[in-house]
C-alpha positions as CSV (number, residue, x, y, z in Angstrom):
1,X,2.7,5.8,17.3
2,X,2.2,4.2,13.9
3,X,3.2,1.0,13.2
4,X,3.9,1.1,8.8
5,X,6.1,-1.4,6.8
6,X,6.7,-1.2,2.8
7,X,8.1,-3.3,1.2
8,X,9.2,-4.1,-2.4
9,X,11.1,-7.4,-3.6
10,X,10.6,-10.9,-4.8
11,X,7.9,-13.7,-4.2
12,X,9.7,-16.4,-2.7
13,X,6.9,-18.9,-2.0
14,X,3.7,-19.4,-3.9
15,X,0.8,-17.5,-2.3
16,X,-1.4,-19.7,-0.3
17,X,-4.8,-18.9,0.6
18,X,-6.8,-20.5,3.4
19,X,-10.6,-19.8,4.9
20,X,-10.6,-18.5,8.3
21,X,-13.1,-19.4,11.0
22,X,-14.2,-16.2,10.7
23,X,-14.9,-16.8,6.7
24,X,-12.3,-14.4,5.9
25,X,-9.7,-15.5,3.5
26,X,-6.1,-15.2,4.6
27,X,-3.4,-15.3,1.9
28,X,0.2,-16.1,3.0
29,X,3.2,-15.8,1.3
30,X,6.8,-14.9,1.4
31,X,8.8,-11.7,0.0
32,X,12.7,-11.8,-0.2
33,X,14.1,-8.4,0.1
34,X,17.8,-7.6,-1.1
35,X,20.4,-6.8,1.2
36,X,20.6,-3.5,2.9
37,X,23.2,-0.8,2.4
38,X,22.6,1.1,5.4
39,X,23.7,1.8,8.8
40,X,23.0,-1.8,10.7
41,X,22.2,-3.6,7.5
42,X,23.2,-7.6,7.5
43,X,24.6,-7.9,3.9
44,X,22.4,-10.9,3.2
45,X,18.7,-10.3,1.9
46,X,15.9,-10.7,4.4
47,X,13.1,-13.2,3.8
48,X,9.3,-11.7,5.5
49,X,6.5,-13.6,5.6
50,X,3.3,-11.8,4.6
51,X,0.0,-12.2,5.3
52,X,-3.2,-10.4,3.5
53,X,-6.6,-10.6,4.5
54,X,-9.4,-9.8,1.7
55,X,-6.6,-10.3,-0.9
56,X,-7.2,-9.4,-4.2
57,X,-7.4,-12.1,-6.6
58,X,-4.1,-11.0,-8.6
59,X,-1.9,-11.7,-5.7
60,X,-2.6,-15.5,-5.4
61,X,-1.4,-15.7,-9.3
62,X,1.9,-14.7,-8.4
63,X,4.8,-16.9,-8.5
64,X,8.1,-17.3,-7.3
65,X,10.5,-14.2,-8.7
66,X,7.8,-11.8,-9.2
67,X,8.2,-8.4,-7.6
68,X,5.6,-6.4,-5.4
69,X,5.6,-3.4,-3.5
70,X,3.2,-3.7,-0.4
71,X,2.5,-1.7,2.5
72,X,0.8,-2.7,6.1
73,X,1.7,-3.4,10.0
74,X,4.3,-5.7,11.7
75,X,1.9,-7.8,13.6
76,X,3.1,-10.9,16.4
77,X,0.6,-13.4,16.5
78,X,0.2,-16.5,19.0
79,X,-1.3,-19.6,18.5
80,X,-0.9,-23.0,19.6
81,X,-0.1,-25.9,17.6
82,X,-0.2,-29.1,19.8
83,X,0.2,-28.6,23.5
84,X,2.6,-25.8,23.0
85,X,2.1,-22.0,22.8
86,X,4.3,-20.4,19.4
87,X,4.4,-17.3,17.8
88,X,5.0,-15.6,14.2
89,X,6.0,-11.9,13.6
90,X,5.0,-11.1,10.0
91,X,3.6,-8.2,8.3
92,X,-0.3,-7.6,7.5
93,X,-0.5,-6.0,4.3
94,X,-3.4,-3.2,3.9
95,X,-2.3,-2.6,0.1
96,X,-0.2,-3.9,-2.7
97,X,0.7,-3.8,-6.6
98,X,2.3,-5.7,-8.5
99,X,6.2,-3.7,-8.5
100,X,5.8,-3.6,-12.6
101,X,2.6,-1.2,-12.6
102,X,4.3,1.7,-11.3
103,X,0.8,4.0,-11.0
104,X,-0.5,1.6,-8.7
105,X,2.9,1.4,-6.8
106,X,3.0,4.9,-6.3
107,X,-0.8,4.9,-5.1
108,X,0.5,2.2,-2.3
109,X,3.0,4.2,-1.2
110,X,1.2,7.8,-1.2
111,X,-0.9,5.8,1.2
112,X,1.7,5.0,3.4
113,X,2.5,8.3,3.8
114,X,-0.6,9.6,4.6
115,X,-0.5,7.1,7.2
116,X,2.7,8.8,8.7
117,X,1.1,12.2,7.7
118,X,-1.7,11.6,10.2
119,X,0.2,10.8,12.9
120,X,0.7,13.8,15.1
121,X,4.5,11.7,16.4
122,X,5.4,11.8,13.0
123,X,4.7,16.0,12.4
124,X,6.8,17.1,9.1
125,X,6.6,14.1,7.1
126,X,6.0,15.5,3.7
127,X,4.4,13.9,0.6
128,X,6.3,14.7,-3.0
């Protein structure tokens, strides 16, 4: 199975970046996306928190209202804070543009399809 998210829509929350233990840095942020149309869609726009590791150095000049397109994994991660054990579902971005280049946007999401192109559950996903 493969696990790919894209999204496009709005900074909601100035990027944040922070050194892990490991001494990779980890750059956090949150996108608004505008409500759905679809089949099960709430009507209200979604708020995702993000999370890039080895984030390029234009994401963390973004600010609130700017719009990007990125692509990655849901991920669920546990941690404790205190005594108690908590969790955060969030999406790990591999790649991202900035949603006004729209060459480097389309780059991000060929890649996403070739993600679903190489996965044998997903046979007959076609790239335009």
């Amino acid at each position: 199975m493969t696990n790919v998210v894209i999204l496009r829509g709005h900074v909601t929350r100035v990027p944040e970046e922070r050194e892990l233990p490991s001494g990779d840095h980890l750059t956090s942020l949150d996108v608004t996306v505008p409500a759905g149309s679809g089949r099960g869609a709430s009507g209200r726009a979604e708020s995702v928190p993000v999370a890039w590791v080895g984030a390029p150095s234009w994401l963390v000049r973004l600010e609130p209202g700017d719009e990007v397109v990125v692509v990655g994994r849901v991920r669920r991660r546990f941690f404790r804070s205190g005594q108690a054990l908590q969790s955060r579902t969030e999406v790990m971005v591999d790649h991202g543009a900035p949603a006004r280049q729209a060459s480097r946007c389309a780059a991000v999401l060929r890649r996403a399809f070739e993600a679903l192109a190489d996965d044998p559950a997903c046979d007959g996903v076609q790239r335009r």
